[in-house]
N, C-alpha and C positions, 0 to 999 in steps of 0.2 A: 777324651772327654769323660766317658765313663767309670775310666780308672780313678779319676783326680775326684770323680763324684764320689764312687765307693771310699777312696782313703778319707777324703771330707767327712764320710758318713761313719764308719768306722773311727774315727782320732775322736767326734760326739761324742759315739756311743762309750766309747772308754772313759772321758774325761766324763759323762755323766755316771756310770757306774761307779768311777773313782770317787766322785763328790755324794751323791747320794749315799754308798754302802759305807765309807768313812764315817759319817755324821749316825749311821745307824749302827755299828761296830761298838762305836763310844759311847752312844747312850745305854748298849745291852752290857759294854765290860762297866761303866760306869753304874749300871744300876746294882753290881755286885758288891761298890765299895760304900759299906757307911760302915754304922758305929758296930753292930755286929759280927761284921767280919774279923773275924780275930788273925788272922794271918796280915790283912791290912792295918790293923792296929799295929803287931809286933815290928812291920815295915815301918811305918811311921816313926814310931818311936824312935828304931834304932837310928835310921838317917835323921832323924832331930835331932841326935846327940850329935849324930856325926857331925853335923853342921852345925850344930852351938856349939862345938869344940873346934874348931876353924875359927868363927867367929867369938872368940873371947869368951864362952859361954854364955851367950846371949840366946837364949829361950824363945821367944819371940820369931826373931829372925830366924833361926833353925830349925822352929815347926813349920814357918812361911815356905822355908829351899824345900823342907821333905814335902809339900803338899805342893810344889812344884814339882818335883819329882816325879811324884807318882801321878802327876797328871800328864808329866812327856812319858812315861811307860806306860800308862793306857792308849796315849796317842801314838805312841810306835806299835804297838799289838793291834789297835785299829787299822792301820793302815798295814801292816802285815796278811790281816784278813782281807783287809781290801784286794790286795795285790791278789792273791788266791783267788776273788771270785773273779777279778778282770780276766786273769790267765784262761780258769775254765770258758768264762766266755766266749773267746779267742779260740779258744780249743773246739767248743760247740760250733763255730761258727766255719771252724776249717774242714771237722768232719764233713757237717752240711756240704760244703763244698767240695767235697772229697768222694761223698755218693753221689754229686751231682755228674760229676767229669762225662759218663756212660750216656748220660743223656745230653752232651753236647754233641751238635752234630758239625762236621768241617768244612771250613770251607775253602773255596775252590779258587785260584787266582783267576782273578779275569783274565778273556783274551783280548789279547792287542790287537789296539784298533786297527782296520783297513786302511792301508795305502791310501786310499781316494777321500779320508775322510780329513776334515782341515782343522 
């Protein structure tokens, strides 16, 4: 019963770490890309080419793929970081249980019951 409570309680607290620290990853990598980043410019650019040269040189649709682009590699770098603080947590969490062991105490099989008892 307790086990099935902890793992319950434990698979929350991941899948809330994983939801919350995602959405907060991608607003702090996302607040580094506008017009003044010159490294996200020169990105841009190139995969617009790259992609309006694919698509018949069509302009349009090749800045539209690279600003798709670069919004699935902020979303995989988000969730990269994610994955890192779920680990440490897991990790916090096993230490914790790891200095806890010493202050378990054992217990003892019962004894079997009497003969006389029904």
């Amino acid at each position: 019963m307790m086990r099935n409570l902890g793992g319950a309680i434990g698979i929350a607290a991941c899948a809330t770490i994983l939801n919350d620290r995602t959405n907060l990853h991608f607003l702090r990598l996302a607040e580094h890309l506008n017009s003044a980043n010159a490294a996200m410019q020169r990105l841009l650019h190139e995969t617009s080419v790259k992609f309006a040269a694919a698509n018949s040189g069509d302009l349009v649709h090749g800045h539209g793929a690279a600003l798709k682009e670069l919004w699935s590699l902020t979303y995989r770098e988000a969730r990269v970081q994610t994955f890192a603080d779920a680990f440490l947590a897991i990790a916090v969490c096993l230490a914790i249980a790891t200095l806890m062991v010493p202050l378990l105490r054992k217990i003892t099989t019962p004894a079997a019951p009497s003969t006389d008892a029904h």
